[in-house]
C-alpha positions, 0 to 999 in steps of 0.5 A: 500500500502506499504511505497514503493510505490509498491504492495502487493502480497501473499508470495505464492499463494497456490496450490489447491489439484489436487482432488479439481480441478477435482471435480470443475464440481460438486462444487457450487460456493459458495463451491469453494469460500470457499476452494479457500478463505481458501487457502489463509486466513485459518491461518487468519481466523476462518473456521467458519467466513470465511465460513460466510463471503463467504455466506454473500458476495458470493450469487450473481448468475453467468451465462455461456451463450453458444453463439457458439460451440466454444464461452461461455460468463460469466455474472459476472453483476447479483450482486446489481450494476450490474457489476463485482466489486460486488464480490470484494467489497462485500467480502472486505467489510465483510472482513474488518468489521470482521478485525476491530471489537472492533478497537475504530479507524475508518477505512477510505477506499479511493477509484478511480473508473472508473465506476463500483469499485465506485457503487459496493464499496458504496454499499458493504459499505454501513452502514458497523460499524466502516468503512467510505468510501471515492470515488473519480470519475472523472467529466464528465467521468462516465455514468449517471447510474454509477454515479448516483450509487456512489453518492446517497447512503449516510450514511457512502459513500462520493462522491468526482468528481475531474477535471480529469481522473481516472489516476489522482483519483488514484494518488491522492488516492496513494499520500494519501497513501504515506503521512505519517502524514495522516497514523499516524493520520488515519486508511486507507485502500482502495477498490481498486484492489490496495488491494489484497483483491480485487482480490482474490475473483475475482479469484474465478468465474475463477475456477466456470467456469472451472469447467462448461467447463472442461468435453468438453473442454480441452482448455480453454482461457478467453478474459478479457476486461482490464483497471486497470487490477485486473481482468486480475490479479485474472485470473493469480492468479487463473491459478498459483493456479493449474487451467487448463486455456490455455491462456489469452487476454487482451482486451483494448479499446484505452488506450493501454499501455499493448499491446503496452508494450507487442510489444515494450518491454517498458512500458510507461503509458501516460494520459488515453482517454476517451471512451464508455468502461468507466470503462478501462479508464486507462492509467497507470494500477497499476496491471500490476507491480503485472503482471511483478512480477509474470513473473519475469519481462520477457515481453517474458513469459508474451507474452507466457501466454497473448496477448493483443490488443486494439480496437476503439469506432468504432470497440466496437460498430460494434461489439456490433451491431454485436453480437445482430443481430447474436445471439439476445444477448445484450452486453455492450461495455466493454464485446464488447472489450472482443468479439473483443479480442477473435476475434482476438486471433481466427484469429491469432491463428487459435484457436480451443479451447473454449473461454470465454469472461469476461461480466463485466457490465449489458447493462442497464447501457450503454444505450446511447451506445447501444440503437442506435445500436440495435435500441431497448430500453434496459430493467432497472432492478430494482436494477439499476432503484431504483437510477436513481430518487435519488438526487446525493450527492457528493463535487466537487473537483479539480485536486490536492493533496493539497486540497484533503488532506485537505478534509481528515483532516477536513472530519476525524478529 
């Protein structure tokens, strides 16, 4: 993070030539990543090891499933921790261990988590040279499956559970930020959407999916389930790299600041509540400064390119059950919200054009959720049934500055 308190962002996000962007419909996505990568670090960034880099963190599978004429889901959960945040991590991660290399100072990575940043991070992480993670989980408010994910790996990930919310992690984790005689006494970065690192390679599964719909459709939105808001963020970033994308939604549960501020004009963060849809749990997004930013601070341009509604435990799980019994397809409650959001783009707007909903989380992962709904058991993949018999390891921690930065000082010194 800056000194200022702010957020990074490009000096420019590049344009991609027009040729690449007509060609996305035979590229593999791993070849997209790679010219989208380069766009941005090609001046950073050996050709050879970026190209590394994107084979080593990449190959997780993306799947469109086509549920209607007019609706498509993008499975962004086929990766080791079965949610989104697998893409980001794992491309930091072998970002980071190239940028350190041969550093004799050991790089800390602070990280909040909701839910899935934390497990994706402890295992892009997980034994990487040179680089110590630190998470920190609010108690009580993540899935058993979730934390069984971000405090079993050991080795170089540790595991904070702070008497909070996610609000009050990622304060703590920006206050760390902001100290100045912990950043001359410590190398630290974090895995949060914070980093802008995060999210450009989010915005790589953006323009895979153009490309997948691009010869029958000519319009094109996607419905993005939103907390912190990094996704919704890699989204706008892959629309100004030159994608045809239509429009956006951001689809909240409860925790709707967005929406509110994109109806009253005024943002005003307040503490987040807790839902089903976990991982969104945020009542102060960091991203959207990033949002503001991109659109001159004019709520009016932002209302032009995203609209925004919240939705209740309730409606998530009516649609949840709903989806299931029409189509036979399990979603979790987090790619619910996103239904809800299409929906209602769809009855406002009277939209004709295809929608996309973003599924960011395997269901395994929520069955407490899901399974009284469809009254069925949901199937564990291994990859998410290997932690469950693990002993969690992680130290208890309370809700304010004082005591974390002394955990950082005895933990790093």
């Amino acid at each position: 993070m800056p000194t200022d308190g702010g957020l990074f962002l490009p000096e420019q996000v590049p344009t991609l030539e027009s040729g690449m962007i007509k060609s996305l419909n035979s590229q593999s996505f791993q070849e997209i990543s790679q010219r989208m990568a380069s766009a941005f670090l090609s001046e950073d960034i050996p050709k050879h090891e970026l190209q590394r880099i994107i084979d080593q963190s990449m190959d997780i599978a993306l799947k469109l499933v086509e549920i209607d004429a007019q609706t498509s889901v993008l499975e962004t959960f086929h990766g080791p921790t079965m949610a989104f945040k697998d893409f980001g991590a794992r491309f930091m991660a072998q970002l980071m261990a190239y940028l350190v290399r041969g550093d004799d100072r050991e790089l800390t990575i602070l990280v909040a988590t909701s839910g899935d940043t934390g497990s994706a991070v402890a295992n892009g992480f997980l034994g990487v040279p040179g680089i110590r993670v630190i998470i920190l989980y609010p108690s009580g408010k993540v899935s058993p499956s979730q934390e069984k994910q971000l405090t079993t790996q050991g080795q170089n990930i540790h595991a904070l559970e702070v008497a909070g919310n996610f609000d009050d992690c990622q304060l703590l984790v920006k206050t760390a930020f902001a100290d100045d005689e912990l950043r001359k006494a410590h190398q630290l970065s974090s895995a949060n959407s914070i980093n802008i690192a995060r999210l450009i390679p989010q915005s790589f599964y953006y323009a895979y999916t153009v490309g997948q719909l691009m010869d029958h459709s000519d319009s094109i939105t996607f419905s993005v389930p939103s907390g912190n808001f990094g996704n919704l963020t890699a989204g706008l970033l892959a629309q100004r790299m030159g994608l045809p994308i239509t429009h956006f939604i951001a689809a909240t549960n409860s925790n709707d600041v967005f929406p509110k501020y994109l109806s009253e004009g005024a943002f005003n963060p307040r503490p987040s509540d807790h839902t089903i849809s976990n991982a969104m749990d945020v009542g102060n997004p960091s991203n959207l400064a990033r949002i503001r930013y991109l659109f001159d601070d004019d709520v009016l341009k932002i209302r032009e390119a995203i609209s925004s509604w919240s939705f209740s435990d309730a409606e998530t799980l009516d649609m949840l059950g709903a989806i299931y019994r029409k189509h036979n397809y399990i979603i979790d409650p987090h790619t619910a919200v996103g239904f809800l959001g299409l929906q209602k783009y769809g009855e406002v707007n009277q939209y004709k054009g295809t929608g996309v909903v973003i599924s960011t989380a395997h269901p395994a992962k929520f069955p407490e959720s899901i399974e009284p709904v469809i009254g069925k058991s949901v199937t564990i993949p291994p990859q998410l049934a290997q932690y469950l018999d693990r002993k969690k390891q992680a130290t208890v921690m309370p809700n304010n500055y004082k005591d974390f930065r002394e955990y950082l000082f005895d933990t790093l010194d």
